[in-house]
N, CA, C and O of each residue as an XYZ file, in Angstrom:
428
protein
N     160.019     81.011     32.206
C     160.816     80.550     33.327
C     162.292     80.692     32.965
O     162.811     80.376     31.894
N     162.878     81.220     34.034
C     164.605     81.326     33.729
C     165.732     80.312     33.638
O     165.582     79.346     34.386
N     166.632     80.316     33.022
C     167.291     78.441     33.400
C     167.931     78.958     34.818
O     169.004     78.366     34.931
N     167.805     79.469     35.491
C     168.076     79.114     36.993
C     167.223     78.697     37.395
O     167.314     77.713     38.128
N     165.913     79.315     37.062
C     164.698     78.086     37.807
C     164.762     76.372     37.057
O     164.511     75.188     37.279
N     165.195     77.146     36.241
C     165.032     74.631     35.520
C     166.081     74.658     36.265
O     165.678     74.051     37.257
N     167.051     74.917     36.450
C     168.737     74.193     37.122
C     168.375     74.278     38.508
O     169.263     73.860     39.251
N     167.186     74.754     39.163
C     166.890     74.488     40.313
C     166.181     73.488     40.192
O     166.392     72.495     40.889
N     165.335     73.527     39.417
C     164.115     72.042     39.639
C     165.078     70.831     39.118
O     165.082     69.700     39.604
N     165.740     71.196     38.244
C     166.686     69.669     37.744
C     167.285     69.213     39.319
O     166.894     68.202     39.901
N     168.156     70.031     39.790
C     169.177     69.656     41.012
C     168.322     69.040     42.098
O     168.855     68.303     42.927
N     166.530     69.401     42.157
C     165.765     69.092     43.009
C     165.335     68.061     42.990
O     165.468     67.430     44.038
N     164.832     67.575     42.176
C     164.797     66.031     41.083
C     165.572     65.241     41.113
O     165.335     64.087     41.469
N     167.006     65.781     40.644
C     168.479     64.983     40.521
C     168.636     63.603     41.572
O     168.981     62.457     41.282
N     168.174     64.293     43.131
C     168.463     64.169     44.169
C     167.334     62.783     44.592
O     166.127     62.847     44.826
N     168.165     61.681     44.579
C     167.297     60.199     44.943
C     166.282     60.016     46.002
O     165.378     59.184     45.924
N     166.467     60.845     47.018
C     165.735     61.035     48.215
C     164.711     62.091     47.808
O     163.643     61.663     48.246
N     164.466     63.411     47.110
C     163.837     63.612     46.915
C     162.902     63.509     45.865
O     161.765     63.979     45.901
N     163.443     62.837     44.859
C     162.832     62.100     43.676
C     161.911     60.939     44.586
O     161.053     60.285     43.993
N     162.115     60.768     45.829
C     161.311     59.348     45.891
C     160.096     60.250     47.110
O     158.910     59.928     47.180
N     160.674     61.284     47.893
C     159.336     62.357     48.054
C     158.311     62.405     47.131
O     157.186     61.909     47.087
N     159.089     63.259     46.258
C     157.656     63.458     45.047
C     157.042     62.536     44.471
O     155.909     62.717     44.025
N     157.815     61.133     44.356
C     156.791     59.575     43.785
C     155.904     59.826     45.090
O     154.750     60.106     44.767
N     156.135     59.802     46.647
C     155.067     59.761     47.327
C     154.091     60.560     47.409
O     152.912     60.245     47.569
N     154.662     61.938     47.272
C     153.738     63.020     47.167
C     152.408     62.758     45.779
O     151.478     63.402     45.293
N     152.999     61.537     45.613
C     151.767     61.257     43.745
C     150.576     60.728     44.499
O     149.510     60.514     43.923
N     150.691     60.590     45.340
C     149.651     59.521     45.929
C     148.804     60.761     46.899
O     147.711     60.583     47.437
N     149.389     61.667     46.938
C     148.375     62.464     48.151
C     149.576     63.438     49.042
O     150.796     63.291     48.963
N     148.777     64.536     49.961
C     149.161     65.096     50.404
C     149.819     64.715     51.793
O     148.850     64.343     52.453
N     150.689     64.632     52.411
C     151.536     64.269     53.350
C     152.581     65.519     54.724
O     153.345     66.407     54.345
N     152.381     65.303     55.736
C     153.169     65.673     56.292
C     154.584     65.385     56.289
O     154.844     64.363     55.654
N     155.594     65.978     56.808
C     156.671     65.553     56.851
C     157.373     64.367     58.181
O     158.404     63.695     58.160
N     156.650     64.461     58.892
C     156.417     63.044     60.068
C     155.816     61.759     59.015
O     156.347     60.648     58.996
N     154.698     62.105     58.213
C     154.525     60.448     57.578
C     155.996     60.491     56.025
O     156.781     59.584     55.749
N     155.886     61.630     55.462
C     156.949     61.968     54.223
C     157.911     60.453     55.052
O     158.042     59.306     54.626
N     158.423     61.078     56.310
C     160.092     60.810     56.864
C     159.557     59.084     56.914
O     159.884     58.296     56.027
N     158.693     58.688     58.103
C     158.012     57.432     58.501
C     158.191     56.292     57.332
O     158.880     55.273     57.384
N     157.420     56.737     56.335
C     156.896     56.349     55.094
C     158.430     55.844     54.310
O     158.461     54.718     53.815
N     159.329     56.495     54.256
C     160.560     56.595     53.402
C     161.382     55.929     54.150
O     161.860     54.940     53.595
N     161.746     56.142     55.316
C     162.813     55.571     56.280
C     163.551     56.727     56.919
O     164.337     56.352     57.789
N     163.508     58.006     56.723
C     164.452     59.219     56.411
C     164.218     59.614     57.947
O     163.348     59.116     58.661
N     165.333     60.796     58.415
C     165.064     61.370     59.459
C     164.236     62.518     59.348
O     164.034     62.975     58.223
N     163.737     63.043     60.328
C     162.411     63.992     60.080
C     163.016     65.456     59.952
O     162.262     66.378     59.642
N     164.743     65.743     60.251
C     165.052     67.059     59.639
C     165.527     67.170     58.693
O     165.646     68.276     58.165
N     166.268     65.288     57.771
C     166.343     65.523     56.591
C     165.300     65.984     55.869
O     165.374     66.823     54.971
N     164.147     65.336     56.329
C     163.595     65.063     54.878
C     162.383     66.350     54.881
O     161.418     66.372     54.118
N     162.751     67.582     56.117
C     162.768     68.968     56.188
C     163.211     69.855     55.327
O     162.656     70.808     54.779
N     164.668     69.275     55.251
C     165.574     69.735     54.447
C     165.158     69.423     52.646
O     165.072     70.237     51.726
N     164.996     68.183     52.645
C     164.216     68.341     51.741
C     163.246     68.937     51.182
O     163.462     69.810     50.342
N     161.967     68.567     51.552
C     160.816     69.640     51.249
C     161.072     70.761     51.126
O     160.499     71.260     50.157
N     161.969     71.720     51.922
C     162.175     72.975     51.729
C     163.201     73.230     50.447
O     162.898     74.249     49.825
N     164.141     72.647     50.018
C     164.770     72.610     48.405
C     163.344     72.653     47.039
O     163.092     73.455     46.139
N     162.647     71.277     47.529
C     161.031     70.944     46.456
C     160.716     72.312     46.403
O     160.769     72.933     45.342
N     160.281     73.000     47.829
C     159.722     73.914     47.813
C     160.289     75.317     46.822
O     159.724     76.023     45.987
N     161.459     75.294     47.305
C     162.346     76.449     46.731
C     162.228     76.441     44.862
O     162.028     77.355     44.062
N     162.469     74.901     44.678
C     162.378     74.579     43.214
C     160.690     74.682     42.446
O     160.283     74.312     41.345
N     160.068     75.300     43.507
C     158.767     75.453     43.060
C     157.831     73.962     42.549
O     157.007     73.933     41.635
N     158.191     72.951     43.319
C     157.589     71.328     42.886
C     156.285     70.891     44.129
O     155.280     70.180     44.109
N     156.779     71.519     44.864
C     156.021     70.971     46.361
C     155.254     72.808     46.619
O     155.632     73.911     46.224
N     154.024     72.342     47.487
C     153.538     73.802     48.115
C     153.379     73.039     49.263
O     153.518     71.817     49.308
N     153.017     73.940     50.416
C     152.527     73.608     51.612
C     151.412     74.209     52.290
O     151.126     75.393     52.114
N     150.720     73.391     53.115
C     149.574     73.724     53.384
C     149.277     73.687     54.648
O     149.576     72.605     55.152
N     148.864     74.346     55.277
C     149.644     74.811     57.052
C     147.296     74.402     57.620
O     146.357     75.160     57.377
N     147.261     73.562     58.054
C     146.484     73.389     58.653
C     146.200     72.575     60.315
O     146.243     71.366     60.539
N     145.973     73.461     61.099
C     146.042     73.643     62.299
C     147.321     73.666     62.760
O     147.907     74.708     62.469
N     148.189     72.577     63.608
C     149.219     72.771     63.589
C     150.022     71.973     62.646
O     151.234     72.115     62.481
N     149.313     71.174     62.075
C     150.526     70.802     60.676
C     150.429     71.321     59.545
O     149.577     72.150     59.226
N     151.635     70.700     58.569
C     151.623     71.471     57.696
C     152.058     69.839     56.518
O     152.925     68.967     56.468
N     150.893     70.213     55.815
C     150.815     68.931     54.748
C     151.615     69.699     53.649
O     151.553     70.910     53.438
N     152.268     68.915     53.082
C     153.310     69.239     51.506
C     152.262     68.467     50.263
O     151.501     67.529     50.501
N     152.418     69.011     49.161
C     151.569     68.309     48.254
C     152.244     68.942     46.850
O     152.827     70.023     46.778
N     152.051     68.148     45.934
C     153.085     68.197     44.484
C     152.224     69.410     44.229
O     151.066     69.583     44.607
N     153.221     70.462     43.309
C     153.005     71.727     43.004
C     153.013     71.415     41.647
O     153.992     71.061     40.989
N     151.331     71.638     41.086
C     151.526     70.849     39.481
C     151.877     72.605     38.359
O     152.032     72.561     37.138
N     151.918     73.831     39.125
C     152.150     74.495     38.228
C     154.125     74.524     38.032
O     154.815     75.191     37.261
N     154.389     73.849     38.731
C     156.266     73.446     38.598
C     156.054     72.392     37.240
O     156.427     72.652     36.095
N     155.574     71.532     37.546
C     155.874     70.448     36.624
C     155.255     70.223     35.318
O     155.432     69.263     34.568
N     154.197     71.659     35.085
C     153.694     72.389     33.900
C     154.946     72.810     33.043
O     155.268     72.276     31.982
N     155.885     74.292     33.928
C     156.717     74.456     33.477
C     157.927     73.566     33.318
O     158.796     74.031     32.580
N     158.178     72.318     33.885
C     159.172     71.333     33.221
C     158.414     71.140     31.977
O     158.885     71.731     31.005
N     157.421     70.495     31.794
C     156.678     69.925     30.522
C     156.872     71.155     29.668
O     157.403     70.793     28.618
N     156.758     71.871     29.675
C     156.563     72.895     28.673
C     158.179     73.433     28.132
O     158.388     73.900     27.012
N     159.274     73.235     29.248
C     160.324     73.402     28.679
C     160.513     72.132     27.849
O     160.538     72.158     26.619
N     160.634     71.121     28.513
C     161.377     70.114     27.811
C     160.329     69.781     26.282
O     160.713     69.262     25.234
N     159.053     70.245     26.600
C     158.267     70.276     25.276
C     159.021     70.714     23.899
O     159.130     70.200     22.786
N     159.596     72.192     24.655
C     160.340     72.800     23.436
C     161.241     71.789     22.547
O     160.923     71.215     21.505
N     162.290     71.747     23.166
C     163.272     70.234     22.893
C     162.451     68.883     22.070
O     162.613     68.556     20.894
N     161.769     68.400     22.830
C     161.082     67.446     22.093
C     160.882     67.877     20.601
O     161.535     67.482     19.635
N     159.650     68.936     20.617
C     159.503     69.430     18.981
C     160.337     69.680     18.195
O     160.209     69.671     16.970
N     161.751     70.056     19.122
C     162.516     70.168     18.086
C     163.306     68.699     17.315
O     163.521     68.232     16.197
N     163.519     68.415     18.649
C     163.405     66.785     17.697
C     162.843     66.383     16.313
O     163.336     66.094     15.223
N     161.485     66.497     16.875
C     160.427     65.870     16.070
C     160.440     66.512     14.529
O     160.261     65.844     13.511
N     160.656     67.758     14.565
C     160.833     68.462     13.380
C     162.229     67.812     12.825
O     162.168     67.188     11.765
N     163.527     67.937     13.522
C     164.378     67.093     12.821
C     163.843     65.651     12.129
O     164.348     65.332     11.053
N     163.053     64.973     12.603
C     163.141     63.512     12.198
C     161.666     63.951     11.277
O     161.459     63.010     10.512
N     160.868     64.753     11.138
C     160.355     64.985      9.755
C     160.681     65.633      8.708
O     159.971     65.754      7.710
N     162.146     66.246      8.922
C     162.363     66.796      8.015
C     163.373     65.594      7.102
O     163.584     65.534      5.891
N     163.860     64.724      8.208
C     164.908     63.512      7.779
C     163.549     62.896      6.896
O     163.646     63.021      5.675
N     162.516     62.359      7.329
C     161.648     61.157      6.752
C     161.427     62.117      5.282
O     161.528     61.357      4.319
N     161.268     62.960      5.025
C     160.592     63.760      4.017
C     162.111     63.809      3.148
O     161.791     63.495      2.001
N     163.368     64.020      3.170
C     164.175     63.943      2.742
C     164.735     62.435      2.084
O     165.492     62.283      1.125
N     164.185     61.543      2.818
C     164.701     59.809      2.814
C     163.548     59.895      1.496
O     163.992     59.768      0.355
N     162.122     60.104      1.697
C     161.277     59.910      0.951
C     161.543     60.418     -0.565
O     161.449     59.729     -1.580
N     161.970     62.073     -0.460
C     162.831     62.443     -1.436
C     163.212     61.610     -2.017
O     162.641     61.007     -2.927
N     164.761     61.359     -1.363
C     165.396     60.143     -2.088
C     164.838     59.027     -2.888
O     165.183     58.692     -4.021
N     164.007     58.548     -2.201
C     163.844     57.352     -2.765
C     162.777     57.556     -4.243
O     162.432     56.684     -5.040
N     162.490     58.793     -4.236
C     161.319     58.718     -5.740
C     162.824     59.253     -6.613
O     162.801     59.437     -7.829
């Protein structure tokens, strides 16, 4: 994945209104009439929304009859996990290489 796609999903996330989409979207698949209902939001914001999720690859949609249900896109939030995975390990390798060094020390 490219960092324009993470700097898209970050900015998509970032965003309080749609951070509280995707907590709802945890619970199940949703239109954007219950999305808006559900939240308090107007029904072309929170249009506007979904279609950013969408863009950031977090949300898919699912067009059945005439609606169209939104539902969390878990191969987006694979690739967050897997970036920020990187980072983590690298952490983790710092602070075993510190404990193994302290340990050093101390014999």
């Amino acid at each position: 994945m490219s960092n324009a796609n993470h700097i898209k999903m970050f900015q998509a996330v970032g965003d309080e209104k749609r951070h509280k989409i995707l907590e709802l979207l945890q619970g199940g698949a949703k239109t954007v009439g219950e999305i808006a209902d559900e939240l308090g939001y107007l029904q072309p914001q929170t249009s506007k929304h979904l279609k950013i999720l969408h863009e950031a690859g977090l949300v898919r949609v699912e067009a059945v009859a005439n609606k169209r249900f939104y539902h969390l896109e878990k191969s987006g939030f694979i690739a967050l996990q897997n970036w920020l995975s990187s980072y983590i390990q690298q952490w983790e390798d710092q602070l075993d290489r510190l404990e193994a060094h302290l340990k050093e020390e101390e014999s």
